[in-house]
Residue, then its C-alpha position, 0 to 999 in steps of 0.5 A: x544773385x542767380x547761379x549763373x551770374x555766380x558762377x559767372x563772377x567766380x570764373x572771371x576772378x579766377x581765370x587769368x587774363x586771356x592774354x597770357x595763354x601759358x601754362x599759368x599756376x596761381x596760388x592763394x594762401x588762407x595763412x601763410x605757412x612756414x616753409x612753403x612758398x607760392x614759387x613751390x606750390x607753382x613749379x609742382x602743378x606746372x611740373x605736373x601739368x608739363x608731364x602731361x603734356x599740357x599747354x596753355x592751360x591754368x590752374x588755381x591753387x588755394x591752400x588753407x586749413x581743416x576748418x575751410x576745407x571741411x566747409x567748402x567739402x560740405x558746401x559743394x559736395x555735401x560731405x561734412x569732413x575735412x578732407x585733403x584735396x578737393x579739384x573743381x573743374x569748369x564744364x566746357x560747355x559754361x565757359x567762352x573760348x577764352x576761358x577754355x584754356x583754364x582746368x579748374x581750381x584746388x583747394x588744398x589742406x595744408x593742414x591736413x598735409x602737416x598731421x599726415x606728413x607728421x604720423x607718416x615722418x617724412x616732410x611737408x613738402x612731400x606730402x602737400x606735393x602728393x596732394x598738388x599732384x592728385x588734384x592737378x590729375x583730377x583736372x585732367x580727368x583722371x578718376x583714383x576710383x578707376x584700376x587703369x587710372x590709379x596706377x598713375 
């Protein structure tokens, strides 16, 4: 299958129905984790989305492990470790007018969440909502390289 047609089929089973345009958060769970919820995961990206000032937007969360992250990280970005967060955002450009409304998708370690959260001893849900916040900023083109950005 060419690029384009994948491309393509990934963002028709990712984007939300054109009919809903809300701020939309879907989430997907590669494992379920104890004491994590998708309503949880939703209510940080929509909270961040909303302190944003952003509507009518969607984003795809997927929390998985080391092990998933690491070969997606090196699949796409050519890095060969795990990682905490990865944002990947559509170009305007390849998307149609009804799919404009979606920023991209995360995909999160939750397992990487656990070991940190873990050594620095504060809880999960602190650490994996740094990294839900990080990414959904990352879809908003905030760049943690820039000084004037990683002040936020």
């Amino acid at each position: 299958m060419s690029s384009e047609k994948n491309k393509k089929r990934v963002r028709q089973v990712l984007t939300p129905h054109p009919s809903s345009l809300t701020t939309n958060c879907e989430v997907r769970f590669s494992r379920r984790e104890p004491g994590l919820s998708h309503s949880w995961v939703k209510k940080i990206v929509l909270r961040t989305l909303a302190f944003e000032k952003q509507k009518n937007r969607s984003i795809s969360v997927f929390l998985t492990g080391d092990k998933e992250i690491r070969k997606i990280n090196k699949r796409f970005l050519k890095h060969d470790y795990a990682t905490d967060v990865i944002s990947f955002w559509f170009e305007k450009g390849q998307m149609t007018e009804k799919e404009s409304h979606h920023l991209g998708d995360l995909v999160v370690s939750a397992e990487m969440a656990k070991h940190v959260a873990k050594e620095l001893g504060i809880p999960l849900k602190e650490e994996l909502a740094r990294y839900l916040i990080h990414g959904t900023l990352h879809l908003l083109n905030y760049d943690d390289k820039k000084p004037r950005d990683k002040k936020v």
